[in-house]
C-alpha positions, 0 to 999 in steps of 0.5 A: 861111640858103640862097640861095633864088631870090624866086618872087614877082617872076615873076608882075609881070616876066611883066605888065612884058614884056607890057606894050603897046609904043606905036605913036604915032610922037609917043610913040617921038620923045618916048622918044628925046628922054628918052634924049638929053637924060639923056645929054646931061646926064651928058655936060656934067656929065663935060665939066665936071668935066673942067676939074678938076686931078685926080681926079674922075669922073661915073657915070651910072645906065647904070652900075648901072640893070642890077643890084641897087643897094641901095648906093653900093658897087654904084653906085660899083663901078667908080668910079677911087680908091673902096674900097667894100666891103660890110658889110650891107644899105646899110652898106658900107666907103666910102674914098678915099685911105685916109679913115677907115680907123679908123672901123668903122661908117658914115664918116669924111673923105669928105663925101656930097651930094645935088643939091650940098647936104651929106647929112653932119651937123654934126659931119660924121659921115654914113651911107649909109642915106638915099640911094638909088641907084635914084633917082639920075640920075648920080653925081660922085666928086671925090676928096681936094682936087678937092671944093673947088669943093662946099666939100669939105676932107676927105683922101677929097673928096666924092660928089655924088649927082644926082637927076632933074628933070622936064625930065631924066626926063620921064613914068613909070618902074616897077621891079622886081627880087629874087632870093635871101634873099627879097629884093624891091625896087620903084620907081615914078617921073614926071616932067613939064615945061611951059615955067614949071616941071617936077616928079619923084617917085620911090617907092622900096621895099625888103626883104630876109632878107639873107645872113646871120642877123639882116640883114633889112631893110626900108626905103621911100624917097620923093624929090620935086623942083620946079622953078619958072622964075620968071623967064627967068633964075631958077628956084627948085627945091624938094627932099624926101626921106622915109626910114623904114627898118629894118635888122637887124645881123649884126655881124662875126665872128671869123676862123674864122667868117667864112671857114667859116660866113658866114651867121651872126650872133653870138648876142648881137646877136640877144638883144639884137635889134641895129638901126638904124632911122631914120625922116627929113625932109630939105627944101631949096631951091636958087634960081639967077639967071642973070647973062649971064656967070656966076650966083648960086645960094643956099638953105637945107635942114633936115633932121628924123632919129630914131635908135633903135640898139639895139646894146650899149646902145639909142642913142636920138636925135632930131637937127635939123640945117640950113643955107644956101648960097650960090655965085658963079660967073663966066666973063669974062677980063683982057686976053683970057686966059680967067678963071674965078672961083667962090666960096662958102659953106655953113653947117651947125648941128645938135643932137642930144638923146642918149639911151642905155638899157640894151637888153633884148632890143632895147626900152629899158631903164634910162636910162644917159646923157642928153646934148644935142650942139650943132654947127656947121660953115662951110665958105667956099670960093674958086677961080680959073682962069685960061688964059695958053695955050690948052692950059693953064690954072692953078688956085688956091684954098682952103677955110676951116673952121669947127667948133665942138662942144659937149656937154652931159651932164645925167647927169655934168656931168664929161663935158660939154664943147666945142671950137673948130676953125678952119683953112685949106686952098689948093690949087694945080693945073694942066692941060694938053690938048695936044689935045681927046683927051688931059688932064694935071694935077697939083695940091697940097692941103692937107686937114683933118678936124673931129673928130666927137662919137663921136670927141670923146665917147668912153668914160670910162677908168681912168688911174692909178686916175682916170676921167678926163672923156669929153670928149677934146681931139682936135687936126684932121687936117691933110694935105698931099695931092699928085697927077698924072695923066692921062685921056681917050681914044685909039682903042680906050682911054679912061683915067683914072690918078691917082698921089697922095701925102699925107702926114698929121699927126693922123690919127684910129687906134686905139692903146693908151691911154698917159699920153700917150694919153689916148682908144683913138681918138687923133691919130696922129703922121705917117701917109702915104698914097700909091697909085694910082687907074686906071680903064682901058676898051677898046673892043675890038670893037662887040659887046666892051668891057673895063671895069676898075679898079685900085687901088694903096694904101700906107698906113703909119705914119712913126717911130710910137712905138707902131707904127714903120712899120707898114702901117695896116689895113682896105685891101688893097695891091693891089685889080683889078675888070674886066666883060667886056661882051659884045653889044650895048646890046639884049643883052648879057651880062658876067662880072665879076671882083674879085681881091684878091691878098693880103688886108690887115692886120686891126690896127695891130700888123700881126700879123694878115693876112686871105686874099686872095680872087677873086670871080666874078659875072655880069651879063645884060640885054636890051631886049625893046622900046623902054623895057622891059629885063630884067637878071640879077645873080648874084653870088659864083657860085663861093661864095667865103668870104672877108672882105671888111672888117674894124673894125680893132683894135690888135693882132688875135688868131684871136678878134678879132670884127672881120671881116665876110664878102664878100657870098654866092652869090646870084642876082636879076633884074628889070625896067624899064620907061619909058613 
């Protein structure tokens, strides 16, 4: 498939940019004070975030609003410590600190939020497909431990996706962008407030060929919010999102294909026309009572999906999942040190009615498997700071977990099965502001991770000539994470440096199934991971800024009886991403650089290495006037073939189809206007 540039958004940029500019001195007051109160907001949201003994970090829409954001990875590209690599469409390799290394599809070990409400199911598996960037007014990254005050107790933390409000984005916004592999994307957007309550709605559509055989999607999204002021000091705010989305699977390829014909897709994937299609309701409520000196938030969210996957077999699922939250947050003090007190819960139960054909052709065929899967997860969670001096505050807390996971097959009762997980997890942290410029912050952490059903539930083997049950007994991954670090600005810098190690027992790999190893997916011994999580910006001039990331990571097995002290997989070692942004916010223009100086291992027996790469892309954009911009976003411009992830195996041979493709050359642009 050739890149070709989309013809058909000439026509709508060329209505957007003549679109009239308003003269009304009242309309231009009311745009700037749209501007300064978004970032008003992200820059409380930072402010606060701040505050906590570690890794975090808020990305603002500024970030990605010029560039083709179809996924967290473009969203998060510059985002400290977040191994985001692209597979196809919005599924991506999504990792903090090494989480879910062994997990070839979707996510494991790093728990998605949206408006502070978990997006993960039950079991605490998660895709990406339902959010959309387009619609989000910042992002906040809280890496291992540091998601403790959301409740998170997974090794990766937790990414909290914020939507607008009324109040935030007040009036219209409209969208549009595409390019190459005839991809085209649109949004429109209002909001409005009064005194006693305020309401956004935001219609998302996108489609494309995608850049390889077999990868066109086409999806429509719609998220709505309503705020009520109930009171002076309570307000209610109700949440929707509808997602209908159809996605095309290219699949990996092996090596040589990967790095010699990129665009394409296996011959069986598209016989069996491969797919992930997902149609979804998700309501919630979150209501908050001001209390003077602290405040009590609670409420409840649901969430309808139906699954039908046509992949080796069609999986066909129907899945409810809901829960309540509830939170408690107060600032007071004990003899006039500073005090801090949050405390919470959140609970989440789910079923899910599985349903597995054999696929023909992509449509169902005999019926193989037929299960009903039962979760629940609570997660109770308390957190205390306190100020003895001025410039240092002390932090302690800890997250309960409850977990319970139950399968019941109707077609082979031998594979039914349940498990029940209950653990605790403190943390200890302090951070010192020598002055209002500068942090420093160190912290220890326990993690742990429930398993999952595809990770419970695995397919039946041979042992001694037994099929033993599928029900496997998986113990939790338990972690002792420790970090320091440093961030904020000074002159011409502003920082944010991590160094972490967390040493890791019943990590969730792959090995070869022994007497003593009963499942493919298994609880690995001791595993550690440590690195770095850098993200540097100079302001080197007015019209010149430097925008950088670097990650460090060793990761490695520890006296493994199968695999010594072998690297673990998937991530490279050392990874760098720089924009140079050169102009002003009314024009600019921005090479942008990813280097990979020696690829990563593709399995756990480390006999296999993928080449290293560099790719080089461009960004552009300018304000024609106030609220209409035009932007560019070509990417790989030198058509680097490379890959950029792998599902790992345990030992890799040159035909292990394992290996996904880096994105190709392409080109889009568009256009936003807000009025």
């Amino acid at each position: 498939m050739s890149s070709r540039c989309c013809a058909p958004i000439g026509a709508p940029l060329l209505l957007l940019a003549a679109f009239p500019a308003h003269a009304d001195d009242r309309e231009d007051q009311n745009r700037d004070t749209i501007v300064v109160t978004g970032q008003r907001l992200a820059d409380e949201a930072e402010a606060a975030l701040q505050r906590t003994p570690g890794g975090v970090d808020v990305v603002a829409a500024e970030a990605f609003e010029n560039t083709l954001a179809v996924s967290l990875r473009d969203a998060l590209a510059f985002s400290p410590g977040v191994y985001a690599q692209p597979r196809y469409g919005q599924e991506i390799r999504l990792s903090v600190r090494g989480s879910g290394i062994s997990r070839g599809f979707h996510i494991r070990g790093l728990m998605l939020f949206q408006d502070g409400v978990p997006l993960n199911l039950a079991d605490n598996s998660g895709d990406f497909q339902e959010l959309d960037p387009q619609v989000f007014e910042r992002i906040d990254v809280l890496r291992g431990g540091n998601a403790l005050r959301l409740g998170g107790s997974t090794l990766g933390g937790a990414i909290d996706a914020i939507t607008p409000t009324g109040r935030s984005a007040p009036g219209i916004e409209a969208r549009i962008d595409g390019g190459s592999f005839d991809t085209l994307r649109g949004k429109v957007a209002a909001g409005f407030a009064t005194a006693r309550g305020d309401a956004y709605l935001a219609l998302t559509q996108d489609s494309s060929d995608g850049d390889r055989e077999h990868a066109t999607r086409r999806s429509t999204r719609l998220n709505a919010n309503v705020g009520i002021r109930l009171t002076d000091t309570i307000e209610t705010r109700f949440y929707g999102t509808i997602s209908d989305i159809d996605q095309d699977l290219p699949g990996t390829l092996n090596r040589t294909q990967a790095l010699t014909d990129p665009g394409q897709a296996l011959p069986v994937l598209i016989l069996g026309d491969q797919a992930r299609d997902v149609n979804s309701i998700r309501l919630q409520n979150r209501t908050t009572i001001d209390l003077g000196r602290g405040t009590l938030s609670g409420g409840v969210f649901a969430n309808a999906k139906q699954l039908y996957h046509p992949i080796f077999q069609v999986l066909d699922q129907k899945s409810f999942d809901y829960g309540a939250f509830v939170r408690f947050d107060l600032a007071s003090e004990i003899g006039g040190m500073p005090l801090d007190l949050a405390i919470g819960s959140t609970a989440r139960l789910g079923s899910v009615n599985a349903r597995q054909y054999i696929n023909i052709g992509g449509k169902r065929g005999a019926l193989t498997a037929r299960s009903r899967q039962q979760a629940q997860t609570i997660d109770s969670y308390g957190e205390l700071r306190v100020q003895p001096l001025p410039a240092l505050s002390l932090i302690a807390g800890g997250v309960h977990s409850h977990g319970r996971r139950e399968v019941t097959n109707f077609l082979n009762g031998a594979r039914s099965g349940e498990a029940s997980f209950d653990a605790f997890s403190p943390k200890l942290g302090l951070l010192y502001e020598p002055n209002a410029s500068i942090q420093f912050f160190a912290n220890a952490s326990r993690s742990i991770e429930l398993p999952g059903f595809s990770d419970l539930n695995q397919t039946p083997f041979a042992s001694g000539g037994v099929i033993a049950p599928g029900f496997v007994d998986l113990d939790l991954q338990r972690a002792w994470t420790f970090e320091a670090g440093t961030r904020d600005s000074a002159g011409i810098a502003k920082w944010d440096v991590t160094f972490y190690r967390a040493d890791i027992r019943g990590e969730l790999l792959q090995f070869n199934q022994a007497p003593d190893i009963p499942a493919a997916t298994f609880n690995a011994d001791r595993t550690r991971h440590q690195g770095i999580e850098a993200g540097i910006d100079l302001d080197l001039a007015r019209w010149l800024r430097l925008r950088q990331v670097y990650q460090y990571s060793d990761f490695s097995f520890r006296g493994d009886a199968q695999f010594g002290e072998n690297r673990l997989p998937v991530v490279p070692e050392h990874l760098y991403r720089a924009e140079l942004t050169l102009g002003t916010e009314r024009a600019s223009i921005a090479p942008v650089v990813e280097w990979v100086p020696r690829g990563a291992f593709a399995d756990y027996a480390n006999t296999m290495r993928v080449p290293s790469y560099t790719l080089l892309s461009l960004r552009a954009q300018t304000t024609l006037r106030d609220g209409l911009t035009l932007f560019l976003d070509a990417r790989n411009l030198t058509g680097e073939r490379a890959i950029g992830d792998i599902s790992a195996v345990v030992a890799a041979t040159p035909a292990s189809v394992i290996y996904y493709p880096v994105e190709r050359r392409a080109v889009y642009g568009g256009a936003r206007v807000r009025f």
